[in-house]
Structure formats: C-alpha cells, structure tokens
C-alpha atoms as a printed R data frame, in Angstrom:
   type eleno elety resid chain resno       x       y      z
1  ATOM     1    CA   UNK     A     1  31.072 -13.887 18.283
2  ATOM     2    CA   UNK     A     2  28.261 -11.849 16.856
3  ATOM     3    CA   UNK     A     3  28.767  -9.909 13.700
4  ATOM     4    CA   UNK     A     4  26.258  -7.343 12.311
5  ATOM     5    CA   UNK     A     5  25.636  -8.036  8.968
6  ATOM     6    CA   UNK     A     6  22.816  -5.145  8.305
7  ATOM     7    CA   UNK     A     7  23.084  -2.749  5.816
8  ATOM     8    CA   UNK     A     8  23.859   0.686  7.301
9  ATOM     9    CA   UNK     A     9  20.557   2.887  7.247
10 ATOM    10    CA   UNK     A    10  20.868   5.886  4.081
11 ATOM    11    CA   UNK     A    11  22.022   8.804  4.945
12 ATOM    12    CA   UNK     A    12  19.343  11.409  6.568
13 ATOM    13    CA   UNK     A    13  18.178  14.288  4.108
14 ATOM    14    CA   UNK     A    14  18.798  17.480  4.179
15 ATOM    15    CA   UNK     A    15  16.369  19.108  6.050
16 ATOM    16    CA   UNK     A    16  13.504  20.670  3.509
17 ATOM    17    CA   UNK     A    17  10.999  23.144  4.644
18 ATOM    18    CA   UNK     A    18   7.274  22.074  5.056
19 ATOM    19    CA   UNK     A    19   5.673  24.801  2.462
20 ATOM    20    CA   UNK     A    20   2.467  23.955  3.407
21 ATOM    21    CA   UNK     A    21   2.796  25.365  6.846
22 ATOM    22    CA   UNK     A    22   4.837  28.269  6.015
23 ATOM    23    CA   UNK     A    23   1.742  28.862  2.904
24 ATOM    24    CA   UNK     A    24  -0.390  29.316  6.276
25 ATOM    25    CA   UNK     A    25   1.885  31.056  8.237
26 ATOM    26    CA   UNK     A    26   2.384  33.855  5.473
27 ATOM    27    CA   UNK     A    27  -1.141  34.180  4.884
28 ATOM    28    CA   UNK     A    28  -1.606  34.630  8.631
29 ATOM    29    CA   UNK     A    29   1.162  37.015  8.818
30 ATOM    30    CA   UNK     A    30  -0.265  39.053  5.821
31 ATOM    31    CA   UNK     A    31  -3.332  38.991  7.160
32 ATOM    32    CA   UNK     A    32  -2.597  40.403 10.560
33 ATOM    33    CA   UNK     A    33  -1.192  43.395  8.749
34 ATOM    34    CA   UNK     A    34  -3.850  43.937  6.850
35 ATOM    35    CA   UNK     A    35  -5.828  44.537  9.614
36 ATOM    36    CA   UNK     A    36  -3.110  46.802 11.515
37 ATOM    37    CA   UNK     A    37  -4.036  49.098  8.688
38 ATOM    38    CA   UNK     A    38  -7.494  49.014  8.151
39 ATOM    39    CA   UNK     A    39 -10.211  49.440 10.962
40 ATOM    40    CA   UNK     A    40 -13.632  48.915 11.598
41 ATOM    41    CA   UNK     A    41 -15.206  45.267 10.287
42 ATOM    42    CA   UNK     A    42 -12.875  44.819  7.535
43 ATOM    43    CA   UNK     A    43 -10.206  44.384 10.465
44 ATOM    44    CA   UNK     A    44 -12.349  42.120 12.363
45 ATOM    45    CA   UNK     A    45 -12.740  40.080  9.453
46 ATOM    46    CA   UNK     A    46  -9.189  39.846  8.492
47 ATOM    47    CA   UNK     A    47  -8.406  38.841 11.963
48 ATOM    48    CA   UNK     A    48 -11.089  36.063 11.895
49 ATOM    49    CA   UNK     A    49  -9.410  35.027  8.711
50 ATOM    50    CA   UNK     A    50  -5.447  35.040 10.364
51 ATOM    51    CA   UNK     A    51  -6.559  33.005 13.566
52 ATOM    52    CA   UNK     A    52  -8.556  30.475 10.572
53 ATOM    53    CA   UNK     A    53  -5.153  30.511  8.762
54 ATOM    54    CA   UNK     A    54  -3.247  29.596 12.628
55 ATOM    55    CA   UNK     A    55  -6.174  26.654 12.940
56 ATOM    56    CA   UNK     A    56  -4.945  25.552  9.360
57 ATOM    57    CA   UNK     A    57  -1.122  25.653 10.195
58 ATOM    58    CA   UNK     A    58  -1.583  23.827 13.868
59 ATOM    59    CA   UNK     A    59  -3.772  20.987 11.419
60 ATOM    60    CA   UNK     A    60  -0.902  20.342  9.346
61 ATOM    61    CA   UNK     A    61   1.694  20.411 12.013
62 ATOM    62    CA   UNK     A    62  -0.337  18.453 14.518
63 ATOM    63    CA   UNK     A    63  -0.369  14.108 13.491
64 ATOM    64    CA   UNK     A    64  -4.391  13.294 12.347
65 ATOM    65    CA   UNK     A    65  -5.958  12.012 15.443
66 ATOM    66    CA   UNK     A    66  -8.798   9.972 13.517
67 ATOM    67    CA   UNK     A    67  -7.399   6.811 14.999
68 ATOM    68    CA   UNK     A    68  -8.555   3.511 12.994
69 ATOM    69    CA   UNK     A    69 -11.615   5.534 11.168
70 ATOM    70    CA   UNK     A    70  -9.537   5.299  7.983
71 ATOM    71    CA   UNK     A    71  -8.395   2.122  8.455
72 ATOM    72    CA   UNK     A    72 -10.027  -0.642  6.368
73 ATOM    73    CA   UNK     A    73  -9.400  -4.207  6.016
C-alpha cells in the first residue's frame, strides 16, 4: 500500500494585478488621447511615445529571452 505523506501545496493567492504593466498601459492609453486632440508633430510624437510605451508593456509581459548570458557559475 502506498501512502502519500507530502505536505499539501499552500493555498494559491489571490490574484494581484501586475502594476507595472498596467503603469505602461495607462501611459499608452493617455498618450493616444493626447494625440486625438492635438495635430501636427506634437501628435506624431505622442504616438511614437504610446507605441514606445506598448514595446515597454509587451517587455514586461513577455519571459527575458537572454538565455544563459546572466548565468554565472
């Protein structure tokens, strides 16, 4: 007869927002509105800045792909 003597695993956290990606997303979001308002190169610029702020939020979602470059022995 096998009996299972492990401890049973904690129970899972509630789930917690990642603010870091939702610190992009807003800033992405208030950017894009920004520009809705204002034309010429100030719009152009603001959307350079929302799709830099969409790069930033698909880095922190997205697992590091450095592979063993950090790893050390």
């Amino acid at each position: 007869m096998l009996i299972d003597t492990r401890t049973p695993p904690p129970e899972r956290p509630a789930w917690q927002p990642n603010w870091r990606l939702w610190s992009w997303v807003a800033a992405a979001i208030v950017a894009c509105v920004a520009a809705d308002s204002t034309s010429g190169l100030v719009a152009y610029v603001l959307i350079c800045a929302a799709l830099a702020f969409v790069c930033q939020a698909i880095s922190v979602v997205t697992p590091s792909l450095d592979g063993l470059r950090q790893y050390r022995q």
